[in-house]
C-alpha positions in Angstrom: 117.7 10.0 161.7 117.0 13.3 163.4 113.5 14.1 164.6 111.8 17.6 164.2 110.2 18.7 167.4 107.3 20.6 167.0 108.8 23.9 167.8 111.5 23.1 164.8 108.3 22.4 162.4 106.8 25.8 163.1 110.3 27.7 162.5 110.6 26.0 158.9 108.4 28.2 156.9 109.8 31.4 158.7 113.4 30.0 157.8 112.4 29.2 154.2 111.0 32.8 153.3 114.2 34.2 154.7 116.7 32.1 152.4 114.6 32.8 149.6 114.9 36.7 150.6 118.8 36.2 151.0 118.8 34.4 147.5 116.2 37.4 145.8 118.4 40.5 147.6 121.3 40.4 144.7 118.9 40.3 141.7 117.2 43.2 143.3 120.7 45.2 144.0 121.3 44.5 140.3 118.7 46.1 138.8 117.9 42.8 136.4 114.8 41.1 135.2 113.2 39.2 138.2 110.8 37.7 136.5 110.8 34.2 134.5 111.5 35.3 131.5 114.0 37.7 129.8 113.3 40.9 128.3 113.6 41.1 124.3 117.0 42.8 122.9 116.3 45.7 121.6 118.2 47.1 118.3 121.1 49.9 119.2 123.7 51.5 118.1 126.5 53.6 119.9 126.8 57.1 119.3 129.6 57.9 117.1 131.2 61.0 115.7 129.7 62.6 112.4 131.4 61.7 109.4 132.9 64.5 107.2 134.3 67.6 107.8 133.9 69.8 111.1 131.2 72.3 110.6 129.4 75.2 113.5 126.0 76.5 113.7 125.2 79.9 114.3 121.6 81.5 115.4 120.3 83.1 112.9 116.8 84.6 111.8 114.4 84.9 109.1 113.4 88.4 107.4 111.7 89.3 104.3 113.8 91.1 101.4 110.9 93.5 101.0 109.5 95.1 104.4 108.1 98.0 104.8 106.7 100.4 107.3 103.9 102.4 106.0 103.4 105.5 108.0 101.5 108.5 107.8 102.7 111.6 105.8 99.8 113.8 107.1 97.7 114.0 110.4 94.8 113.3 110.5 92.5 110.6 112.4 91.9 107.1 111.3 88.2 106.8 109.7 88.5 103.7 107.8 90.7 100.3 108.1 90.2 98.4 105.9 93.1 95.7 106.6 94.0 93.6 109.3 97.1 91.2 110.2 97.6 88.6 108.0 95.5 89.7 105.2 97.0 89.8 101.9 96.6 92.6 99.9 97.7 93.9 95.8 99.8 96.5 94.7 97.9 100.0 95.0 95.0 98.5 96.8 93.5 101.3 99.7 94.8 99.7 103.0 93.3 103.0 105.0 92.0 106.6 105.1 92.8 109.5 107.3 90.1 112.1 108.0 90.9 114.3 104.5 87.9 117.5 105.2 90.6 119.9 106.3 92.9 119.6 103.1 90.0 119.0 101.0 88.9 122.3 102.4 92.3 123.7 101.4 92.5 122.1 97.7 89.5 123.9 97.0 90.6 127.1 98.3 93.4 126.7 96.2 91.5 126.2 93.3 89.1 129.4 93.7 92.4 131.4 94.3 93.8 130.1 90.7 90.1 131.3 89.1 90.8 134.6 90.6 94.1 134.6 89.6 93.3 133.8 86.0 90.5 136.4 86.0 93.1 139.1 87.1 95.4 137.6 84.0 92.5 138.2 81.7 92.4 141.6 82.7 95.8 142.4 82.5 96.0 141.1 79.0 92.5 143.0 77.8 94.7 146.1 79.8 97.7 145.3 77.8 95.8 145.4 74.1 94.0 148.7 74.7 97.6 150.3 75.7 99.3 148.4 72.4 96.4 150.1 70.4 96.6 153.3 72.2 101.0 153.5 71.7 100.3 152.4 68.0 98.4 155.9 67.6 100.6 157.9 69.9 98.1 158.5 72.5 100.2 157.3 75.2 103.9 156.9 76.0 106.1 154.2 75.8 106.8 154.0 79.6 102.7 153.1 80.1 103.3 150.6 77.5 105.9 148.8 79.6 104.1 149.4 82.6 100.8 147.7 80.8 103.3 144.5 80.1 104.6 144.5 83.4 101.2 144.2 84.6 100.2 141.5 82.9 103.4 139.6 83.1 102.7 139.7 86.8 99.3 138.5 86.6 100.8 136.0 84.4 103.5 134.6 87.3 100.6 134.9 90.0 98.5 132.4 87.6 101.3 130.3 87.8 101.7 130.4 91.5 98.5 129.5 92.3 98.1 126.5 90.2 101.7 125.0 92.3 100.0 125.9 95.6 96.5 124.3 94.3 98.3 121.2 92.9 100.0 120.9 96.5 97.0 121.0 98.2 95.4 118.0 96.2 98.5 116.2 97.3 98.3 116.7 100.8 94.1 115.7 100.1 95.5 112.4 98.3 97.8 111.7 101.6 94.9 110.9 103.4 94.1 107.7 101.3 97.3 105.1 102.4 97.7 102.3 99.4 99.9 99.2 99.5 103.3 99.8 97.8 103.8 96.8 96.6 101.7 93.2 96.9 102.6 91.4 100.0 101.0 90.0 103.6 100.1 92.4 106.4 102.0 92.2 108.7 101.2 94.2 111.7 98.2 96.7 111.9 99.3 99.3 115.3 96.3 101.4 115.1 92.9 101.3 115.3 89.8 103.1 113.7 89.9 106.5 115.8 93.3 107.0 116.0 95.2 110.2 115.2 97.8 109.8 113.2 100.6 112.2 112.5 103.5 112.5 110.1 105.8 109.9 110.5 103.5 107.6 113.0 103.5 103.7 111.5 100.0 102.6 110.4 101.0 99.0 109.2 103.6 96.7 108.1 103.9 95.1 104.7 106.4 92.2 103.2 106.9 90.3 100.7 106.4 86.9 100.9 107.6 85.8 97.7 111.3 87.0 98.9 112.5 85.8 101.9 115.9 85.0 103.6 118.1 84.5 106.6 120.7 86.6 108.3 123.2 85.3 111.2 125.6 87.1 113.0 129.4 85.5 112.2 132.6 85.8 114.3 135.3 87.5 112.0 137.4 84.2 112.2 134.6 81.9 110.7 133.8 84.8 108.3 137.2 85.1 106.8 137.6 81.0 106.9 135.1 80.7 104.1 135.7 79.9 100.5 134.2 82.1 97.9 130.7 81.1 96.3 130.3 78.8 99.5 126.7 77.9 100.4 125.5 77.6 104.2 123.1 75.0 105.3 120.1 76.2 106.3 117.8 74.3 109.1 114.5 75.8 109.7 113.4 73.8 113.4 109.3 73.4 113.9 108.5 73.4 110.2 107.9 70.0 108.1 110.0 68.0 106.8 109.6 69.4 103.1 110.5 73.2 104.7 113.2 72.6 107.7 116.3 72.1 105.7 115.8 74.5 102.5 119.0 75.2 99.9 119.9 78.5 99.6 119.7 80.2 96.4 122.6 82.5 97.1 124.4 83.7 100.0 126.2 87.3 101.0 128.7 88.2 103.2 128.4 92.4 104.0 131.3 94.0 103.3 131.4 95.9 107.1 132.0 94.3 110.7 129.8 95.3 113.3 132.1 97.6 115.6 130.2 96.5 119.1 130.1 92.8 118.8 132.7 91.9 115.8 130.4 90.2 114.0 129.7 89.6 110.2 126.5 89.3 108.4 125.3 86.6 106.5 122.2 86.7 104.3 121.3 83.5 102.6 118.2 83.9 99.9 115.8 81.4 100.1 114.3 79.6 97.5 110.2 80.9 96.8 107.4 79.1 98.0 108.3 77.4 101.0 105.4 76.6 103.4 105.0 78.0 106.8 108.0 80.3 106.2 107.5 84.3 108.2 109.6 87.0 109.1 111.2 86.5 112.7 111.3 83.0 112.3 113.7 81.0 114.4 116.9 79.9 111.8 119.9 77.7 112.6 123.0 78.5 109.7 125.7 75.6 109.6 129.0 76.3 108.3 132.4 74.2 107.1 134.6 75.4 110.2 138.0 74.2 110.1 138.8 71.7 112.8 140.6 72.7 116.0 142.8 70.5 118.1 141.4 68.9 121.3 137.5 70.2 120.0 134.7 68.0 121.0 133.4 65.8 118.4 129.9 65.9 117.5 127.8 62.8 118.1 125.1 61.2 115.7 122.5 59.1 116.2 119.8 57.7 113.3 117.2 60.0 112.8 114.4 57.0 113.8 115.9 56.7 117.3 114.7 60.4 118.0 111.3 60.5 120.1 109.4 63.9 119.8 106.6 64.6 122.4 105.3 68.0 121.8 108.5 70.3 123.0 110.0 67.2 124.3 113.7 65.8 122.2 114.9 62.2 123.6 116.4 59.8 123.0 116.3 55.7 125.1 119.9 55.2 126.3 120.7 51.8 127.8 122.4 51.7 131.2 125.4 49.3 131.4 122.7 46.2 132.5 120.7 46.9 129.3 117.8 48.9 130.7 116.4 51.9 128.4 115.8 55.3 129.9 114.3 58.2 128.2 116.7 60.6 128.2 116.4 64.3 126.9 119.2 65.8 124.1 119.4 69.0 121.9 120.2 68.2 118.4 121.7 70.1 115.9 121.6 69.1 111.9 120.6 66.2 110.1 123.1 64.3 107.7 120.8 62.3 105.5 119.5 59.5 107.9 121.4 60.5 110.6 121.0 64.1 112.9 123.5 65.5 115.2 123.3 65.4 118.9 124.8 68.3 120.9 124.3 67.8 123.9 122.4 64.8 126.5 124.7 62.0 125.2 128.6 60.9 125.4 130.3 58.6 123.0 130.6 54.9 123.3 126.3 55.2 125.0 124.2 52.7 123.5 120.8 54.3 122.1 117.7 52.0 121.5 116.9 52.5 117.5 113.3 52.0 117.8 111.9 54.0 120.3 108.5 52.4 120.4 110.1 48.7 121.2 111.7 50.4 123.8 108.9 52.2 125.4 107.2 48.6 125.2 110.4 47.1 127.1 110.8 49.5 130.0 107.4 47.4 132.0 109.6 44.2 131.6 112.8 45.8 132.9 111.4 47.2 136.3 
């Protein structure tokens, strides 16, 4: 029986803590759970490629079918506004007035010129019946006569004259007052009460809510690839859930390719009504592509593994020991409960299916 000296007894602790160190160092090289007990499984699912066909997106935009640029047919300044952006306003309704006193002043001029117009007329014709009296009793000669008509044709013509310049000059006065073509929202409002407007300046912008759609840019080979009467999928990123994937109500292919960038535009109508729906909108336009040999395939993921934190799109991918990370990924269209992932992930990666039972797991895996 061997006997422990007392330097031996004061080396056992020291020994003990280092064989327990040797024993620990693996679990911590490993990355696994060091404490007593094991972390719960968590639910996954390994990103697979999309069923169905191939399709592409394309960037794409949203713009009203009705837009217009009101802009100032006279000069004038700006002495009442009474519109701003985002107001809505009724067909006809005054939207704002240019300072009018200048062709006021000119309508009426007009008008006092057609008075004295009309009151040489009436003298001409008074003129005209004494010299038809006088010819009827030979007093005068026929040339007189004719000169007497002549006169008072002219009058006649100069009546007329004036009235088209008087009439102009109330339109020019009626200028001043800008009304809304059409019912819509304002849009934009670039000037302010002051301002001197002159012909052809823009005072606002107008749409038409009720009529909106988007337009994409398409390469001539996906252009000429689709089928007649085809509908593109629309997806609408940022809105609700009830507004980011709207169906088109028809879609249009122009008949002319754009000669700088080769391109083909799409307009799809969309339907009336939908929520939170403006012009410059960001749009994403999906198309059936036909499938090309040695392309990528697209992954998809269930839609309730997706974790959204403000701008933030993730997804919890489990390393090869099980562990979740947040990871970030840019998706691309949803597939009933399932939504494309275009980039951040590779096939065969495991991705937790409830993110929240992951977020409670990562304080057991570290």
């Amino acid at each position: 029986m061997r006997t422990l000296t007392p330097s031996a007894v004061h080396a056992l602790p020291r020994r003990t803590s280092l064989g327990l160190l040797a024993l620990a160092l693996p679990l911590l090289l490993t990355g696994r759970p060091v404490l007593a007990g094991s972390a719960p499984a968590l639910a996954t699912v390994t990103a697979g490629a999309v069923a169905g066909g191939a399709s592409a997106g394309f960037d794409g935009v949203v713009e009203a079918v009705r837009q217009t640029v009101v802009a100032a047919q006279v000069a004038g300044a700006v002495v009442q506004l009474d519109v701003k952006a985002g107001d809505r306003v009724a067909a006809g309704q005054v939207l704002l007035r240019l300072d009018a006193r200048a062709a006021e002043q000119t309508a009426a001029a007009g008008d006092a010129q057609v008075l004295a117009a009309r009151a040489a007329q009436d003298l001409a014709r008074q003129d005209l019946e004494r010299q038809r009296q006088l010819a009827r009793d030979a007093f005068i000669s026929a040339a007189a006569l004719e000169r007497a008509e002549a006169q008072f044709k002219a009058t006649q013509a100069q009546v007329n004259a004036q009235l088209a310049q008087a009439g102009a000059a109330r339109t020019q006065s009626g200028l001043s007052v800008v009304r809304a073509p059409f019912a819509g929202v304002v849009a934009e409002v670039p000037v302010a009460l002051g301002d001197m407007a002159l012909p052809g300046r823009p005072l606002l912008t107008l749409y038409d809510p009720g009529a909106m759609r988007v337009t994409a840019a398409l390469p001539q080979s996906v252009a000429g690839a689709l089928q007649a009467g085809a509908l593109p999928r629309i997806e609408l990123p940022g809105l609700s859930a009830a507004s980011a994937t709207p169906q088109p109500v028809r879609a249009q292919l122009l008949p002319v390719v754009d000669a700088a960038t080769h391109t083909v535009q799409l307009r799809a109508d969309l339907p009336a009504g939908l929520p939170g729906v403006v012009p410059g909108l960001y749009a994403r336009v999906w198309l059936p592509v036909p499938a090309t040999t040695g392309a990528p395939a697209t992954l998809a993921v269930p839609r309730s593994a997706v974790v959204r934190r403000a701008e933030l799109t993730a997804l919890y991918v489990l390393d090869p020991a099980g562990v979740p990370a947040l990871r970030q990924v840019r998706l691309g269209r949803s597939q009933g409960d399932r939504v494309e992932v275009l980039a951040g992930l590779a096939a065969g990666e495991r991705v937790a299916t409830d993110p929240q039972a992951a977020a409670r797991a990562l304080p057991a895996t570290r």
